[in-house]
C-alpha positions in Angstrom: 0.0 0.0 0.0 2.9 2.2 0.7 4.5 2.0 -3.0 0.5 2.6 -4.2 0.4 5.5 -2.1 4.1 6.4 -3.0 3.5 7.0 -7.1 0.4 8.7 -6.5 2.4 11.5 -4.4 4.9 11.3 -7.0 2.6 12.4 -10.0 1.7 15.8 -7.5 -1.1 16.1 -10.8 -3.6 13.5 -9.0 -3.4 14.0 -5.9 -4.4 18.1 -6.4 -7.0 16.5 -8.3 -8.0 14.5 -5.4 -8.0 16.9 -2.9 -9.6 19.6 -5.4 -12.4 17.3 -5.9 -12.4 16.1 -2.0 -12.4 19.5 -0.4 -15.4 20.8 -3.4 -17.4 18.3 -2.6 -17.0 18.7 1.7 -17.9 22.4 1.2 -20.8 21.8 -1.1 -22.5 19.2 1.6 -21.5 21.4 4.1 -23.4 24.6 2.7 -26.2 22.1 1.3 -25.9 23.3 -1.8 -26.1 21.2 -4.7 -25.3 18.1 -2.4 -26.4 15.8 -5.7 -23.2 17.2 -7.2 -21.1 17.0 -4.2 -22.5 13.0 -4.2 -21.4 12.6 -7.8 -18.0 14.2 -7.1 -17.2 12.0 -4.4 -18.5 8.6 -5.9 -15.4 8.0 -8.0 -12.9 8.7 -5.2 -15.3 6.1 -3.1 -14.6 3.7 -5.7 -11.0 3.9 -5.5 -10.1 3.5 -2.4 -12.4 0.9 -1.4 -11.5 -1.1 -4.5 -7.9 -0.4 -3.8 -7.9 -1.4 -0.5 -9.6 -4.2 -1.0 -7.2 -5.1 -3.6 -3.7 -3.9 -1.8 -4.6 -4.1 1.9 -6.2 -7.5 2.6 -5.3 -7.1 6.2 -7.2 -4.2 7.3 -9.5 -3.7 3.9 -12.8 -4.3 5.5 -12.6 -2.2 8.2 -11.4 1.2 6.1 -13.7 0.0 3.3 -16.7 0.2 5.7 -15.6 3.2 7.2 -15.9 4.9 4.3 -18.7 3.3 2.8 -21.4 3.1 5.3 -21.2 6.9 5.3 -21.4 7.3 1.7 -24.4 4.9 1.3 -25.9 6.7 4.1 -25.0 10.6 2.2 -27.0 8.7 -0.6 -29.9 7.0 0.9 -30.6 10.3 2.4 -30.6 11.9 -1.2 -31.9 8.4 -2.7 -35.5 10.7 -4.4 -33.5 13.2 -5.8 -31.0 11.1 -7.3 -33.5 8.3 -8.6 -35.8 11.6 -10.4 -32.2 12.2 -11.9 -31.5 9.0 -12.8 -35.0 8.0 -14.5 -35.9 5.4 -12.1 -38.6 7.6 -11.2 -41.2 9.7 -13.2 
């Protein structure tokens, strides 16, 4: 996980990316405004570090995946008629 961690630092270009997109999305939930946005902003940078630790920290992967999961899925069930009038599950 270290080496993982390691290159990313090394690029500098995504981790500013990361953080751009982490601290826009904290200040837009936050404020409450436009916290669809904020939820689509932050699903990708879900999806990578649960799937990388799950892939490069077998030890401890379950317990940082559901750390940040359960919070997300909770962000999202919160927000779940919004996003499903969005997403045309709804009409």
């Amino acid at each position: 996980m270290g080496q993982f961690l390691k290159a990313l630092e090394e690029t500098n270009y995504l981790m500013t990316v990361v953080k751009i997109l982490e601290i826009t999305s904290g200040g837009l939930l936050l404020l409450n405004y436009l916290p669809l946005l904020a939820i689509y902003f932050l699903a990708p940078l879900i999806f990578v570090i649960v799937s990388s630790q799950l892939i490069l920290n077998r030890e401890k992967a379950l317990g940082i995946s559901l750390v940040t999961l359960i919070p997300y899925l909770i962000l999202v069930s919160t927000h779940y008629l919004d996003l499903s009038l969005i997403l045309g599950l709804r009409s």
